[in-house]
N, C-alpha and C positions, 0 to 999 in steps of 0.2 A: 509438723505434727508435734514434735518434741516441747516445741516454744510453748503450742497454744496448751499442752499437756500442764507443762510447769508455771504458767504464767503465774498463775495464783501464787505460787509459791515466790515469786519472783518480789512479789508486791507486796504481801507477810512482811517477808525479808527486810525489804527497803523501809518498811512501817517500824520493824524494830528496831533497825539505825539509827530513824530520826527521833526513839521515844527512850525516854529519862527513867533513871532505875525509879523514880517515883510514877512515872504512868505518863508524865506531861511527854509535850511533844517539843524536840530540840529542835529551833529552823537553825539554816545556814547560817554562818558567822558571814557579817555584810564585806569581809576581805575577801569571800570565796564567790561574790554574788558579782552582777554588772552594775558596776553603779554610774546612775544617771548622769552627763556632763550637763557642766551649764553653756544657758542658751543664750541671757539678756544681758549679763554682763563678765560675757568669757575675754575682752582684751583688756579689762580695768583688774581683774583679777590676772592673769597673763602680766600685764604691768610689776606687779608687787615684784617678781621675781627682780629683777634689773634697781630698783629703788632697794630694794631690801643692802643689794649685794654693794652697792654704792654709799647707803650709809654704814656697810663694817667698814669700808674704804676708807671714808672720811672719820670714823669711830675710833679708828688703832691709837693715833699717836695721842688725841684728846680726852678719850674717857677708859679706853681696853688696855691699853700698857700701863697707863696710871693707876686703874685698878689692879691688873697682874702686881705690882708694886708691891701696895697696899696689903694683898692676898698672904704674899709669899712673904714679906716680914712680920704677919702675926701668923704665920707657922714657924717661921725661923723662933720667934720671941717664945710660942709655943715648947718645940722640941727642943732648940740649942741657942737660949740668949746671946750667947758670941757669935752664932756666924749670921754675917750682912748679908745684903744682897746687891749683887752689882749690877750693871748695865753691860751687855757687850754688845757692841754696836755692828749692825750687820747690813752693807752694803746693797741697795737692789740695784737689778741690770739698769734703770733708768735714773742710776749714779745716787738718786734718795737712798738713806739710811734709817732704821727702825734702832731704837735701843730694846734688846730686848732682855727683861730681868730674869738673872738668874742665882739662885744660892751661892755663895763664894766658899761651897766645895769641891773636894780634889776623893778621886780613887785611886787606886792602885793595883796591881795584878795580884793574883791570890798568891799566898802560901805555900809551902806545903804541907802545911797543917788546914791549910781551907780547901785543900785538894784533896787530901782525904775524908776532910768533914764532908764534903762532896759526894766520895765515890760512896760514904756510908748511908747520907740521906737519900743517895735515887736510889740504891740498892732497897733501903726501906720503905722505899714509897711502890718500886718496882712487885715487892712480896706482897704490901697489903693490897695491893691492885690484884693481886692474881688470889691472893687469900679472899676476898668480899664475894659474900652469895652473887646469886644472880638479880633477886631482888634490890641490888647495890648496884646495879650496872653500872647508871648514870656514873658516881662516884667514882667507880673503879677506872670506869675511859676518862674521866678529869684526872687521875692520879697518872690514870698512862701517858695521857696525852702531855702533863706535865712533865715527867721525867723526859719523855724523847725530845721535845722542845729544848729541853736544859743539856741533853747530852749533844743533841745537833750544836746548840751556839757554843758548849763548852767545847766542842772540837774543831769546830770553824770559822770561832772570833776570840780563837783567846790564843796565850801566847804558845802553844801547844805544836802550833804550823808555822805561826808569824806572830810578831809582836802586833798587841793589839791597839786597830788601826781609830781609835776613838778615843778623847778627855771627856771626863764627865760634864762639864762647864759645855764643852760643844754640843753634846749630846741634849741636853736639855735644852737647849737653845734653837735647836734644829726641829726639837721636838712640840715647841712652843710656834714656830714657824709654820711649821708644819698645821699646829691646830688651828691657826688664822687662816691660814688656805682651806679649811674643813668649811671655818665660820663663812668665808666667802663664796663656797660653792652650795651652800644649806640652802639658799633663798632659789637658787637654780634647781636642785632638785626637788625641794617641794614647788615650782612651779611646772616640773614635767609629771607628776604624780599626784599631785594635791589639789593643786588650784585648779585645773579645769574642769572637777569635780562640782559637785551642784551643793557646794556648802556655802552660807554667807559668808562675806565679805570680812565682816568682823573677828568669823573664827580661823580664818585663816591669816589673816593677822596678829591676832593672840599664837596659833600653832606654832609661826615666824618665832616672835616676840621670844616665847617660854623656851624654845631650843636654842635663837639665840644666844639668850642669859643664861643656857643652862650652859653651855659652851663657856662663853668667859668665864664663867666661875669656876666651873671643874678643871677646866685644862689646867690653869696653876696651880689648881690643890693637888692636883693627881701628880705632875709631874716634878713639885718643889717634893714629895712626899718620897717618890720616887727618886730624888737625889740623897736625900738623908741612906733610904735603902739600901741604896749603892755604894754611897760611902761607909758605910756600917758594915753590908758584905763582900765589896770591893766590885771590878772592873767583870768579875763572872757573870755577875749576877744581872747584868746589864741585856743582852740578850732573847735572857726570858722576860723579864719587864716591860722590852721595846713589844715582844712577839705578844704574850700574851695579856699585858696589861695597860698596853699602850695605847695608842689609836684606835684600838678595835675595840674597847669597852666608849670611846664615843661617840664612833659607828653607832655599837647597840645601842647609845640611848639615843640616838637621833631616830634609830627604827623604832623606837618604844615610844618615842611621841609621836609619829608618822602612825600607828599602832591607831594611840590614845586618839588621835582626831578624827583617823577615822568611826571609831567606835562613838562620835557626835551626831547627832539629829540633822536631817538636810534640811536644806532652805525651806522646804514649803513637807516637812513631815509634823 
């Protein structure tokens, strides 16, 4: 009785969710919908994934390191005309080795004048977090969320417990490492997400392509940028950099184009 009482209202309701403070009507965002798989050609698109992953393979030592290169000494020439960049050559299980370039800079453990610059700036970032309206929210949990990140690493990887167990040179190197297994597993997950979607052919070849290349080129800028940092603030600061500036800002852009493609027209729309 209650149902058929309220239906009406039920439906009002749902009428006003989907309608725009201008009167239009908002549909579903297509990431909230089913979207349609393809039928005619789901193993040629299936395919891309395994070719994609196969030319970073064949791409590192011929065009992506020589680029990394290229990147990282006009930031070097950029910010500090003296310092090089070197090569440190790094062993795989299948006895081949990758040179992989890195700024020829060095850290060292803080101060303790950088130890209290320290306790001064979370304490001031801790106040303005708790001082910001409510309308500040967002802000306020990015101020929190940065302090605890900096207080967890400054208590857990710095010389505080144990001497700390990382060189910059390594760091960057690993981290660089690390982003070519990123670039090699992209073409795999957009084919369990992407490609057996009912998009053409072409555009998920371009989706491939642009996250790719955005890959190669960010990873050294971010991380040659990230060793000046470090050298500048020393062996603390490192960290928060790895946690929150690291990997996981190219995570998000690889969801940001995983986003952007799908927000493209399907094959036969």
């Amino acid at each position: 009785m209650s149902s058929i009482i309220f239906e009406p209202e039920a439906r009002v309701r749902a009428a006003v969710r989907a309608e725009g403070w201008r009167g239009g009507i908002i549909p579903a965002h297509r990431g909230l919908r089913i979207m349609p798989h393809e039928r005619g050609q789901r193993r040629i698109s299936l395919m891309l994934g395994p070719v994609f992953a196969l030319a970073v393979l064949w791409a590192v030592r011929p065009i992506i390191l020589p680029l990394w290169i290229v990147i990282e000494r006009f930031w070097c020439g950029v910010i500090a005309p003296g310092v090089a960049v070197r090569q440190m050559r790094y062993v795989l299980p299948w006895r081949a080795d990758l040179l992989i370039p890195v700024p020829d800079l060095s850290a060292g453990p803080p101060s303790h004048a950088a130890w209290m610059a320290c306790v001064v700036l979370v304490a001031a970032d801790l106040v303005a977090a708790a001082l910001l309206r409510r309308r500040h929210l967002p802000v306020s949990l990015a101020l929190f969320t940065l302090a605890v990140v900096f207080i967890i690493g400054a208590t857990a990887f710095t010389p505080l417990l144990a001497p700390f167990p990382y060189v910059l040179a390594g760091y960057i190197q690993s981290m660089l490492l690390m982003g070519l297994t990123v670039m090699f597993v992209t073409p795999f997950m957009f084919m369990a997400i992407y490609y057996p979607l009912n998009f053409s052919l072409g555009k998920k070849i371009t989706l491939t392509l642009l996250a790719l290349t955005w890959l190669a080129v960010a990873l050294p800028c971010q991380f040659c940028l990230q060793a000046f940092a470090i050298h500048d603030l020393g062996l603390i600061a490192m960290p928060t950099l790895f946690l929150l500036f690291g990997l996981l800002l190219d995570v998000m852009g690889l969801v940001a184009f995983y986003s952007w493609g799908m927000s493209w027209r399907l094959r036969h729309e």
